[in-house]
C-alpha positions as CSV (number, residue, x, y, z in Angstrom):
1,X,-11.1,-4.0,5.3
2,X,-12.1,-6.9,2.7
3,X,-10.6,-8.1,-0.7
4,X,-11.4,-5.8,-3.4
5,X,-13.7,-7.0,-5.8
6,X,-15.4,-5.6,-9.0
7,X,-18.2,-3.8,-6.7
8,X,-15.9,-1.8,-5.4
9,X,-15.3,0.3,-8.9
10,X,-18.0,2.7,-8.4
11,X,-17.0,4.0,-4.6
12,X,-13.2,4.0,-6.0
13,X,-14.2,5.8,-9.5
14,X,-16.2,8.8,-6.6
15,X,-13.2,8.8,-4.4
16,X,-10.1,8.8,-7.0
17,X,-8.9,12.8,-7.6
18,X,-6.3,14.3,-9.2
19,X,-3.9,14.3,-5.7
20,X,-4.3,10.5,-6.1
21,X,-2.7,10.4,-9.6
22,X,-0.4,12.9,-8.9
23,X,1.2,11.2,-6.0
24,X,0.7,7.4,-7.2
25,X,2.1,7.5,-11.3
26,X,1.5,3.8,-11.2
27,X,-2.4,4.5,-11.5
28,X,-3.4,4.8,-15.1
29,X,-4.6,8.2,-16.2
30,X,-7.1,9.2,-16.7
31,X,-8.3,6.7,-13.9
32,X,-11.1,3.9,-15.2
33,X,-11.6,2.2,-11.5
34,X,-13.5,-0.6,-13.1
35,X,-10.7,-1.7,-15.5
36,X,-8.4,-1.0,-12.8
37,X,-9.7,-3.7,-10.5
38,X,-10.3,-6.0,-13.1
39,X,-6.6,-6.1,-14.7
40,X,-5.7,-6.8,-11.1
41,X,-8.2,-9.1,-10.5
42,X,-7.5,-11.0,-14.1
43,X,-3.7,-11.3,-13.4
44,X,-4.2,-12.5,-9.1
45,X,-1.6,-9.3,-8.3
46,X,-1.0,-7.9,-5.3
47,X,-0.9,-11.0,-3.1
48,X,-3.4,-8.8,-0.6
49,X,-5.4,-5.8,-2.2
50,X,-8.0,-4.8,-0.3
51,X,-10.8,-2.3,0.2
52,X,-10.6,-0.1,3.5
53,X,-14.5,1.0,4.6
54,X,-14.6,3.7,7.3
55,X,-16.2,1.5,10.9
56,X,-18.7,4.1,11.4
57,X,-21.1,3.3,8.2
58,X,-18.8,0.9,6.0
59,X,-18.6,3.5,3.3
60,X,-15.3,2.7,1.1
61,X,-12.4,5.3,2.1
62,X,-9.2,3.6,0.4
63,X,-7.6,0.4,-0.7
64,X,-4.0,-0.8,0.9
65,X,-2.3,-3.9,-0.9
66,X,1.4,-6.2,-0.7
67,X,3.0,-7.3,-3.1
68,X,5.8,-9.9,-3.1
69,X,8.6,-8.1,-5.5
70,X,11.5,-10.1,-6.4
71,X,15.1,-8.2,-6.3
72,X,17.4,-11.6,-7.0
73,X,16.6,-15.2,-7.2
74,X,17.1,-15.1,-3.2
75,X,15.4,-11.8,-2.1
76,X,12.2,-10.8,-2.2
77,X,10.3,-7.6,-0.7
78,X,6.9,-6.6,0.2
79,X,5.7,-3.7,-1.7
80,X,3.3,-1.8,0.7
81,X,0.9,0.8,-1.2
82,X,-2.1,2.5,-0.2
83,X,-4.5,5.8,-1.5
84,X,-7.4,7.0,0.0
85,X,-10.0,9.6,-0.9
86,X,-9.1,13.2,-0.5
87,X,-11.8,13.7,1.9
88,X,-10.1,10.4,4.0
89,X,-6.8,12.1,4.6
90,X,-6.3,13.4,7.8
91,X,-8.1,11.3,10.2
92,X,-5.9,8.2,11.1
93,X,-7.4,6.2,8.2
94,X,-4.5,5.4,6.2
95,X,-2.1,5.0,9.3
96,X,-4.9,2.3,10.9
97,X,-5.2,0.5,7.8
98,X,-1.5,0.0,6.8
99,X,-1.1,-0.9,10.9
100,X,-3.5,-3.5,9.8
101,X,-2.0,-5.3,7.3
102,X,1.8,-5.0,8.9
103,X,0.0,-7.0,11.7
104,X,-0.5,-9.0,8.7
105,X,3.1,-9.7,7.4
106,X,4.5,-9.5,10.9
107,X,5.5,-13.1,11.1
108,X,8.6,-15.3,12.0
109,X,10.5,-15.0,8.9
110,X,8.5,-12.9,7.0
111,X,10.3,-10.6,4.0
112,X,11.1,-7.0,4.8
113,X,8.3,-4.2,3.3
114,X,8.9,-1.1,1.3
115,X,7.4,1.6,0.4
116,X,8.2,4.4,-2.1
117,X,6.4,7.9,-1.6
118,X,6.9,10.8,-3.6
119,X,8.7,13.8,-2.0
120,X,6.1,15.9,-2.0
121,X,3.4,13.7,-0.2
122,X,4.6,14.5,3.0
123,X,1.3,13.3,4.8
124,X,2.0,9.6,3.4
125,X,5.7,10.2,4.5
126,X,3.7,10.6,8.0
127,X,2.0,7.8,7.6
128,X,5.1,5.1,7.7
129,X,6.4,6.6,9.9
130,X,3.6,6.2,12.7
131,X,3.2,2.6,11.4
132,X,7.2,2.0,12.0
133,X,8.8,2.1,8.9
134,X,12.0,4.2,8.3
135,X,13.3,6.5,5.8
136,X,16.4,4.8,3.6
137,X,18.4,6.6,1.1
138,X,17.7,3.6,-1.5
139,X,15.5,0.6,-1.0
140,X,15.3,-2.7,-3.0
141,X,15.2,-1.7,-6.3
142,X,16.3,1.6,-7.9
143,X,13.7,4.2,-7.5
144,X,12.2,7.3,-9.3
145,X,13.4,10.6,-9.2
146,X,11.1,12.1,-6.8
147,X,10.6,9.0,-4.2
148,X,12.2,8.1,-1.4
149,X,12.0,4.6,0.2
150,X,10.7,3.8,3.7
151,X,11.2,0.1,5.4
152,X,9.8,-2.0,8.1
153,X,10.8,-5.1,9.3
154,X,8.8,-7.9,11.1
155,X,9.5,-7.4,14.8
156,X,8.8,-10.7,15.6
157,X,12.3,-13.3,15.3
158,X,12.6,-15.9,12.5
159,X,12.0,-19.6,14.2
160,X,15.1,-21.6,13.8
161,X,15.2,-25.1,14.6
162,X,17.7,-27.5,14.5
């Protein structure tokens, strides 16, 4: 993985189908990859976006990203989302690469991280599941119809000192 940059439009524009906007109605249809990563890029949003290149011949596969989501003036969340090429789904890709970046956030004190997945996607469902997250009846915020939220929480204790 590396932060995504504007040479990554091209690979994403090849790799983006229709099951990717179907299950993700945050992505803008129809799906311009180059203005995609630019807005994000212009406005410094997620905290970590980056692209996810398959070992074997660094060709790009996906993108995973965080983002810090305030609920209160006290609480704050990690939004976890992630899409990968059709032709990427199957293999362990997606579960490796969101492994990687809970690795990531799993730090002494670190905020808890959500995810919300369509019903119907049950492959993703699969996904958090592998990498430790658990299915809530309602997460952070209120969701869409159609989602259901999944949480993880850093293993490793807060460090209290006195």
């Amino acid at each position: 993985m590396r932060p995504t940059g504007a040479e990554d439009g091209e690979a994403f524009g090849r790799i983006a189908d229709d099951a990717l906007l179907e299950f993700n109605p945050r992505m803008p249809t129809p799906f311009d990859a180059q203005a995609w990563i630019a807005e994000r890029l212009e406005h410094g949003a997620p905290r970590i976006g980056h692209t996810v290149m398959r070992k074997a011949d660094s060709a790009v596969i996906g993108y995973v990203q965080v983002e810090p989501t305030p609920v209160s003036a006290k609480e704050v969340y990690n939004d976890v989302g992630y899409w990968f090429g059709r032709a990427f789904w199957g293999h362990g890709f997606a579960t490796e690469a969101v492994l990687a970046l809970l690795a990531y956030l799993d730090q002494p004190g670190a905020w808890p991280a959500f995810a919300n997945v369509d019903l119907r996607n049950t492959k993703s469902m699969r996904v958090l599941e592998r990498a430790g997250f658990t299915r809530r009846d309602h997460g952070p915020t209120q969701g869409r119809d159609g989602f259901v939220w999944y949480r993880w929480l850093a293993r490793k204790p807060a460090v209290v000192s006195f």
